[in-house]
C-alpha positions as CSV (number, residue, x, y, z in Angstrom):
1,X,8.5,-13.2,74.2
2,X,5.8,-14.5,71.7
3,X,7.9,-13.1,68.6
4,X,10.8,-14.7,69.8
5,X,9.5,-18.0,70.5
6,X,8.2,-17.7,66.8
7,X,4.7,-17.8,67.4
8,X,2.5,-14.5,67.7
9,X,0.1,-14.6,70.9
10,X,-2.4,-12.6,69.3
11,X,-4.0,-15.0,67.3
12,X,-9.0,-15.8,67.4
13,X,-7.9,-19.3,69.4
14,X,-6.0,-17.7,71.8
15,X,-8.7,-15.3,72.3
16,X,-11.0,-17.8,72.5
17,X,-9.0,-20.5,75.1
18,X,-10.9,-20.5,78.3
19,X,-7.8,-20.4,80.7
20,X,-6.3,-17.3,82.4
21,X,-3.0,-16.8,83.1
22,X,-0.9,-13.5,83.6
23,X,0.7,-12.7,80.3
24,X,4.2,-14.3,80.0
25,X,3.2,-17.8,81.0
26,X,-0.3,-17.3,78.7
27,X,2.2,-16.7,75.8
28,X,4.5,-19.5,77.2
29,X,2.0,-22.6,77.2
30,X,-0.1,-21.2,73.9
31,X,3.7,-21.1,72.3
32,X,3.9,-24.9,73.2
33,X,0.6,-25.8,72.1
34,X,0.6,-24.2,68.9
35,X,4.1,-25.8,68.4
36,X,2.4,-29.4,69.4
37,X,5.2,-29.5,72.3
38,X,5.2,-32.0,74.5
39,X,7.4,-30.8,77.2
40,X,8.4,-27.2,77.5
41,X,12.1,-26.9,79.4
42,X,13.0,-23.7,81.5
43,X,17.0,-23.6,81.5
44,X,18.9,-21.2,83.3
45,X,21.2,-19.6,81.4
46,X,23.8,-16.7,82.2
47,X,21.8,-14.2,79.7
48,X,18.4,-15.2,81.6
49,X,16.2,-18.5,81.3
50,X,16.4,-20.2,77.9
51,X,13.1,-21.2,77.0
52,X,12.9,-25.2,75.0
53,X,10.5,-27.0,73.5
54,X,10.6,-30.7,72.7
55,X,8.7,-31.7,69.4
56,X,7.6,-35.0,68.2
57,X,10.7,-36.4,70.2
58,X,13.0,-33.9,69.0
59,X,14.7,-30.7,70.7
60,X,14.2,-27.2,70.0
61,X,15.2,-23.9,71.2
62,X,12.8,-21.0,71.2
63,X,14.1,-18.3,73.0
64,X,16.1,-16.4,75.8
65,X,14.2,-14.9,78.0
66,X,16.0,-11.8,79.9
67,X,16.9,-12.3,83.8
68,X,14.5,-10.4,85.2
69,X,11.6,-11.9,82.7
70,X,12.5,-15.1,83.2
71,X,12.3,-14.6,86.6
72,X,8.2,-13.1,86.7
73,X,8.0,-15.9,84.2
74,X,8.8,-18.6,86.8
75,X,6.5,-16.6,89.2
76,X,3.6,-16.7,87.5
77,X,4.1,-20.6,87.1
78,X,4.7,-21.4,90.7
79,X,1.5,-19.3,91.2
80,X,-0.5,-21.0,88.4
81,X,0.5,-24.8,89.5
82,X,-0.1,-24.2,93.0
83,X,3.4,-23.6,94.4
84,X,4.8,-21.2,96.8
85,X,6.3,-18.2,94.9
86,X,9.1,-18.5,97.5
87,X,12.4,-19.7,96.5
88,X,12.6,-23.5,97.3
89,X,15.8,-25.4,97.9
90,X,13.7,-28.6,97.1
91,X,12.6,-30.1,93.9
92,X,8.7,-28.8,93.3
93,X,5.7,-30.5,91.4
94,X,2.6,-28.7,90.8
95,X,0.0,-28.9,88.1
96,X,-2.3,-26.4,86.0
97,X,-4.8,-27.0,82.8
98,X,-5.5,-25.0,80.3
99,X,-8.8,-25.5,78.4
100,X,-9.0,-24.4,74.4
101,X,-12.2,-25.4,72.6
102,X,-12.8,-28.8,72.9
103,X,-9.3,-29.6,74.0
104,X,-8.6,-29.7,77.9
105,X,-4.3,-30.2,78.4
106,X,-3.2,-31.7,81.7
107,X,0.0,-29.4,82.2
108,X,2.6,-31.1,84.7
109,X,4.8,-28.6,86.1
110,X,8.7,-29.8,88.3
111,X,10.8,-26.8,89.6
112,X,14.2,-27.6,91.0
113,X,17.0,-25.7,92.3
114,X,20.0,-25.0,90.5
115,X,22.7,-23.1,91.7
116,X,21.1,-20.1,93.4
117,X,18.2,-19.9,90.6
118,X,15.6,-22.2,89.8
119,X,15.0,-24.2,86.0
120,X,11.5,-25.8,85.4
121,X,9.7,-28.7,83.3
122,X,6.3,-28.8,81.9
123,X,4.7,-32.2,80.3
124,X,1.8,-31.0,78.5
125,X,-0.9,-33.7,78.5
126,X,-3.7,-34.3,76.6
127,X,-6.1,-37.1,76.2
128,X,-6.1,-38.6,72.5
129,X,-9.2,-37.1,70.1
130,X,-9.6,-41.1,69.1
131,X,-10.0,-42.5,72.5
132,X,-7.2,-45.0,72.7
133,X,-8.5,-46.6,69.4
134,X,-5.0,-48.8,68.1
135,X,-6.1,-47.8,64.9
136,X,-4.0,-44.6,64.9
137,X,-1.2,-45.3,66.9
138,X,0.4,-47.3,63.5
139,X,0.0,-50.9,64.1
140,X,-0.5,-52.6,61.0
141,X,-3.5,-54.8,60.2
142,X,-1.9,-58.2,60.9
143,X,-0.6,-56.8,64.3
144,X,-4.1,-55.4,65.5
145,X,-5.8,-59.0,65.1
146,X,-2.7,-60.4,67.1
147,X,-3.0,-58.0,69.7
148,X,-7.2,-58.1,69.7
149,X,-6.9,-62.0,70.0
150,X,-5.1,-61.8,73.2
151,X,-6.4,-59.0,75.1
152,X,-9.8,-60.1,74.3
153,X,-9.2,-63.8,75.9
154,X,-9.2,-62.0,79.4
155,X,-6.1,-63.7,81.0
156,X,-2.8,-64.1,80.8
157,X,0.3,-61.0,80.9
158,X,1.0,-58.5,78.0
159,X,3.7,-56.2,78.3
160,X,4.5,-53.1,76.6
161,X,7.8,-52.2,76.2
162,X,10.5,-49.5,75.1
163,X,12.5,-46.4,75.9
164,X,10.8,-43.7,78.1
165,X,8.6,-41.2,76.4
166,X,8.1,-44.5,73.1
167,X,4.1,-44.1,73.7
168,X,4.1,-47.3,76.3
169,X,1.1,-46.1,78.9
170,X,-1.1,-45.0,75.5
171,X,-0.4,-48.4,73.9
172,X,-1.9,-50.3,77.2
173,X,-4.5,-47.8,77.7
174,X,-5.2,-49.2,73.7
175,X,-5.1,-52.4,74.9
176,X,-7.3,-51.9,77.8
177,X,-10.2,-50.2,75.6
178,X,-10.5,-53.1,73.3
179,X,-12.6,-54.8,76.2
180,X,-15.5,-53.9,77.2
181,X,-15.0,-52.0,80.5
182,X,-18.2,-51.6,81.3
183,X,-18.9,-55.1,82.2
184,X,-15.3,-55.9,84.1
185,X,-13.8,-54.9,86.7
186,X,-11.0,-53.2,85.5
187,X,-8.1,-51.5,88.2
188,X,-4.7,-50.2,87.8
189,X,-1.8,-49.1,89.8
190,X,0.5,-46.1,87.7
191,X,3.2,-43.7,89.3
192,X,1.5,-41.3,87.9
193,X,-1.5,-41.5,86.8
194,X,-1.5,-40.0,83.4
195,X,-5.2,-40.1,82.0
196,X,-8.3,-40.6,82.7
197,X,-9.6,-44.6,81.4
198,X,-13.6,-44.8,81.8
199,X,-14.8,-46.9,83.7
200,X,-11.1,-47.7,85.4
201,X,-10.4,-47.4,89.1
202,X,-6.8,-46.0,88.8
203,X,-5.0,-45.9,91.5
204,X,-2.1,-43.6,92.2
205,X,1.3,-44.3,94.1
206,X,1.9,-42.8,96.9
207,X,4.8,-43.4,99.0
208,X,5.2,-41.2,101.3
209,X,1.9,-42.3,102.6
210,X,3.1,-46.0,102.3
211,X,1.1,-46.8,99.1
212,X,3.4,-48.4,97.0
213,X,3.4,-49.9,93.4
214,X,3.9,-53.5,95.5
215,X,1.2,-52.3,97.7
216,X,-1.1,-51.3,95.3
217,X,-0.8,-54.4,93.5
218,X,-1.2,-56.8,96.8
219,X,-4.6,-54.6,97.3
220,X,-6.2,-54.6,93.6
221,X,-5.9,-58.2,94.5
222,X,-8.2,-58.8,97.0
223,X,-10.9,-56.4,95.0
224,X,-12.0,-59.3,92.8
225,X,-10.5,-57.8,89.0
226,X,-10.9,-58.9,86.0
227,X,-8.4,-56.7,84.1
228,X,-5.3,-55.4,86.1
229,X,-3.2,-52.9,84.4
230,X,0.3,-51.2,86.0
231,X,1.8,-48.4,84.8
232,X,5.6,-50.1,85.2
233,X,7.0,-53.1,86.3
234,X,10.2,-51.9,88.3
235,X,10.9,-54.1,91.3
236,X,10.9,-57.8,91.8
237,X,8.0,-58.1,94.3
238,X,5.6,-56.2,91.7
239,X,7.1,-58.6,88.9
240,X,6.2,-62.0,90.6
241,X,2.9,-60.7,91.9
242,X,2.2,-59.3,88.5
243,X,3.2,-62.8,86.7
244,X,1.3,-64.6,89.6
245,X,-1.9,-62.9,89.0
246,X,-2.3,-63.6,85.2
247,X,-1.3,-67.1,86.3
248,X,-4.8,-67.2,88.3
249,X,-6.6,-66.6,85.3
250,X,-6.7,-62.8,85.3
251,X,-6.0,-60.1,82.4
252,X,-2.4,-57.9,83.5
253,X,-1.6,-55.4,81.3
254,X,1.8,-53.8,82.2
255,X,4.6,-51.7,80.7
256,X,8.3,-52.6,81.0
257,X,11.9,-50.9,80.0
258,X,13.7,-53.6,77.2
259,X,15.0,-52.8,74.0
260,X,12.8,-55.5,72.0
261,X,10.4,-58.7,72.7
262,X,13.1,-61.0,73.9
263,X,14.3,-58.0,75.8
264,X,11.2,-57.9,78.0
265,X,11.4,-61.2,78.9
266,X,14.8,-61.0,80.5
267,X,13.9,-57.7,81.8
268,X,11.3,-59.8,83.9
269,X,14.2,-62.6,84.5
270,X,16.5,-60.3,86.0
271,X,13.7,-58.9,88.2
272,X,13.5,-62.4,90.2
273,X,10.9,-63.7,87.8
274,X,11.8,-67.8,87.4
275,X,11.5,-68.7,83.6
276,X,9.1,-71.1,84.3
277,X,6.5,-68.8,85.4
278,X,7.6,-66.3,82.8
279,X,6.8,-69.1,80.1
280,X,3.7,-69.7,81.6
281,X,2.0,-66.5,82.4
282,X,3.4,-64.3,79.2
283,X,0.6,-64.4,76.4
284,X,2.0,-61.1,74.2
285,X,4.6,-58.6,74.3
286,X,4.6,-55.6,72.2
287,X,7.9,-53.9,71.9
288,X,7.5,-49.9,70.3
289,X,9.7,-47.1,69.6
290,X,8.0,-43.8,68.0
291,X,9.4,-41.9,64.9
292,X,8.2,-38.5,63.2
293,X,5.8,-38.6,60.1
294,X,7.3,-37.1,57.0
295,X,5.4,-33.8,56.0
296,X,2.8,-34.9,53.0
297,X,2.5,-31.0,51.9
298,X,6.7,-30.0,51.2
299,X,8.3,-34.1,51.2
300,X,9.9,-34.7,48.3
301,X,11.2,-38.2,46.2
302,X,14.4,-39.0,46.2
303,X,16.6,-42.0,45.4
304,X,17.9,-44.6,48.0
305,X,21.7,-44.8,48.2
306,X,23.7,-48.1,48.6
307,X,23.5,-48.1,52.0
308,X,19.9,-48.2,52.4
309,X,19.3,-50.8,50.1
310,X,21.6,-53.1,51.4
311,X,19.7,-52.1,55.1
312,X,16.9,-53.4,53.2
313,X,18.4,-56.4,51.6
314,X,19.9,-57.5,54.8
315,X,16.7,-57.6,56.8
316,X,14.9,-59.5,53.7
317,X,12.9,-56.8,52.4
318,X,12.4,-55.3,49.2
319,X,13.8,-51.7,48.8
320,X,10.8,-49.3,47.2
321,X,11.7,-47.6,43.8
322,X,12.2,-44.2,45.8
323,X,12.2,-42.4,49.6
324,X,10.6,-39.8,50.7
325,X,12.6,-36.7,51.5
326,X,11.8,-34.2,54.6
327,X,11.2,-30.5,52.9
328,X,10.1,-27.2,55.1
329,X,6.8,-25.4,55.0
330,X,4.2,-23.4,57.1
331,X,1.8,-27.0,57.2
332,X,4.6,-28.8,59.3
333,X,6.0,-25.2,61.2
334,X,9.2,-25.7,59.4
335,X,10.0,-28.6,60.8
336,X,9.9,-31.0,58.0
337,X,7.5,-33.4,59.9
338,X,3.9,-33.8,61.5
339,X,3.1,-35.9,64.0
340,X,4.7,-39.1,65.1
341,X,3.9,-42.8,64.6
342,X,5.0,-46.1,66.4
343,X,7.3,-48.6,65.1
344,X,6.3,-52.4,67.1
345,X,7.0,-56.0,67.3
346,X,4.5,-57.3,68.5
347,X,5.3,-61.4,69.4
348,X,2.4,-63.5,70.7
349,X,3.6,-65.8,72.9
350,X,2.5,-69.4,71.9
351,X,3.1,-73.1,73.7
352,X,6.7,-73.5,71.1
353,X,8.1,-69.7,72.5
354,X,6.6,-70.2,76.2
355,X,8.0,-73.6,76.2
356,X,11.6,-72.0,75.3
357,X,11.1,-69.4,77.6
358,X,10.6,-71.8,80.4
359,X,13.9,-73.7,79.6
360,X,15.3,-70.9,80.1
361,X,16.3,-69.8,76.4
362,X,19.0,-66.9,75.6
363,X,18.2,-63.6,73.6
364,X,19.2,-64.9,70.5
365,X,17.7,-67.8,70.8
366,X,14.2,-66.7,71.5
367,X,14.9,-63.6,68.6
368,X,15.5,-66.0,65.8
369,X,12.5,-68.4,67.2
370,X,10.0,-65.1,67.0
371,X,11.6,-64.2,63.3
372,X,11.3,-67.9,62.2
373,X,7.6,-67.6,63.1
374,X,7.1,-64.4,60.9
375,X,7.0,-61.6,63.5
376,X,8.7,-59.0,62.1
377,X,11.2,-56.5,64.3
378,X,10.7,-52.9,65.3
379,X,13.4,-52.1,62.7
380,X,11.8,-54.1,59.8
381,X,8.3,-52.5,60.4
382,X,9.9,-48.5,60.7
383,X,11.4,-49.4,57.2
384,X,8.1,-50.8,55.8
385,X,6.8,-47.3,57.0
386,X,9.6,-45.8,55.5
387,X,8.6,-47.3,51.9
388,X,4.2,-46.8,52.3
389,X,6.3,-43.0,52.5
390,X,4.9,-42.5,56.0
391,X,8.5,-41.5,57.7
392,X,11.9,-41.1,56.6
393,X,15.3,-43.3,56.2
394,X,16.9,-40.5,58.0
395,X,14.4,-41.3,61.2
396,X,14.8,-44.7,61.4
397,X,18.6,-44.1,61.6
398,X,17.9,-41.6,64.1
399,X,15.8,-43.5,67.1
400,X,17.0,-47.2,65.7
401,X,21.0,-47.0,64.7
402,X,21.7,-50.2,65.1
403,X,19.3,-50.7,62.2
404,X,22.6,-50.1,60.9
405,X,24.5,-53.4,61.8
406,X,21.0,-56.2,62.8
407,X,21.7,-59.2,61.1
408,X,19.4,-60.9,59.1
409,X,17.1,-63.9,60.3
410,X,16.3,-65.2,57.1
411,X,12.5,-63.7,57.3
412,X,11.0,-62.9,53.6
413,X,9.1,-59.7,52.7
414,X,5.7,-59.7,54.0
415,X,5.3,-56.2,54.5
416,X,1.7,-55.6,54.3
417,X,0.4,-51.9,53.8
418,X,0.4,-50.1,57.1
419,X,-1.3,-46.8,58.5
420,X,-0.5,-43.6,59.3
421,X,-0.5,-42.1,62.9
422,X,-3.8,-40.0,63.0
423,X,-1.6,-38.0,65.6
């Protein structure tokens, strides 16, 4: 199995690791690990189980494991995660870790039935070596002070927003660290919870035990916080008690689904929100999406084509001389790319855009207010990334298409150099 996942299992760190598992599934998570996999997907297949790894965002099959080794293979995880080896005609969720050096991955393991077999999910987790400093996650310099301005006033409600899996929880966790934890008292409610913040008391949802995200929220209230931070705002009674308490002078961080700023504030709107408490409450949205970093050992230059410099022109930036091209080579596993960086707006809300948000302004409207005042979009930030040669054209078109067709807003170039993901 380790040949055909590409990877040879015989290898001083393996040796060294200080997890046991039985042999297939020891190949199977050192496989993901030393592929910097995020997820690993079990498929069933009619040859056996097809083994998948997801890489900086991105989908890639390994292998194809035989019937009957797939099958041990799922046996060994159930046993590992704390499951019964039994067949289940019920979705599963366990958990293992696996400890290498001074590394320790969180390993999240789902089992469901299909058909008459069984197919599985892991979500390798791991806490970030730079302990949720923004520094590395890509914001820009201009962006950071924003964002430090805010968080560090101790009131008010930022929201994160963006896709699932866009980096959303380790953006607020970011947020959260910029204060001083040790001297507030800092609580949050997450479904689940996914790290471990010092000097947090995280709370976990648990619903079959009647401990709801609404729940949780009513009772983080009465424990006198300073800093509240939820891990999504997904129902209307969480979304006005979540507005209500950074009304009374308290610190919410929370994370949101909406495609951009404006996005996130009628996300909240639909949820019941009124716009007048919206307007109020919201000091800062940040708005992220994460692409791959281009390979610095085998990138090569290449020249843009008329598309992309009319992408460029259209968004009022100036299109760099040159682009870099993704290449292939051992450093980035063949993949072309390393790592992955985040693309943000990130749109301080001030009286002018909380007073428009309180009459109730459209999309648009609010869009063009945030461009009028300089805040760039997610777009216009991946393609200043694209020329400081941190990512590619061809990634920007891949998580941000309609890159393709956003109109311009009349914003000038004021790119400013950014920074590459440490990750």
């Amino acid at each position: 199995m380790a040949q055909a996942c590409g990877i040879s299992s015989a290898t001083d760190r393996s040796k060294n690791n200080q997890t046991s598992y039985p042999d297939l599934l020891h190949t199977l998570v050192w496989n993901a690990i030393m592929d910097n996999a995020t997820d690993v997907h079990l498929h069933c297949v009619d040859e056996g189980v097809r083994v998948i790894h997801r890489v900086d965002g991105v989908i890639v099959p390994k292998a194809v494991l035989p019937l009957m080794e797939g099958r041990r293979l799922l046996n060994q995880l159930k046993s590992a995660a704390g499951l019964t080896v039994v067949r289940s005609f019920a979705p599963l969720e366990g958990q293992m870790d696996w400890h290498d050096e001074d590394t320790t991955w969180e390993i999240r393991v789902t089992l469901t039935p299909v058909r008459e077999r069984e197919s599985a999910h892991l979500r390798l987790l791991s806490a970030p070596r730079d302990s949720w400093d923004l520094c590395g996650l890509g914001f820009s310099t201009t962006d950071r002070d924003r964002i430090a301005s805010t968080v560090r006033s101790l009131s008010g409600l930022v929201l994160v927003t963006g896709p699932t899996g866009s980096g959303k929880t380790t953006t607020m966790y970011g947020l959260a660290s910029l204060t001083d934890l040790r001297t507030t008292t800092t609580y949050s409610i997450e479904d689940p919870v996914e790290f471990k913040l010092p000097f947090a008391q995280q709370i976990e949802v648990d619903e079959q035990h009647g401990l709801t995200m609404h729940e949780g929220l009513r009772t983080i209230l009465r424990m006198d916080p300073d800093l509240i931070l939820i891990g999504e705002i997904r129902d209307k009674d969480s979304a006005i008690v979540a507005a209500r308490a950074a009304l009374s002078g308290r610190l919410v961080l929370a994370t949101i689904h909406a495609r951009d700023a404006a996005g996130a504030v009628d996300a909240l709107h639909y949820l019941g929100v009124p716009h007048h408490i919206i307007g109020s409450s919201l000091r800062l949205v940040i708005a992220q999406n994460l692409l791959r970093q281009v390979c610095g050992q085998c990138a090569q230059p290449r020249e843009l084509d008329e598309n992309e410099t009319d992408v460029f022109a259209r968004l009022g930036m100036n299109a760099p001389k040159e682009l870099l091209h993704p290449g292939s080579c051992a450093e980035c596993g063949w993949y072309g790319y390393k790592g992955r960086t985040g693309i943000f707006e990130v749109a301080p809300i001030d009286d002018e855009v909380g007073a428009l948000i309180s009459a109730g302004a459209r999309h648009r409207e609010l869009v063009e207010r945030l461009r009028v005042k300089g805040i760039r979009s997610m777009t216009q930030d991946g393609l200043a990334k694209v020329a400081a040669g941190i990512t590619t054209m061809e990634e920007i078109f891949r998580i941000n298409a309609y890159a393709r067709s956003e109109e311009p807003t009349g914003q000038k170039d004021n790119a400013e150099p950014v920074e590459a993901s440490v990750g």
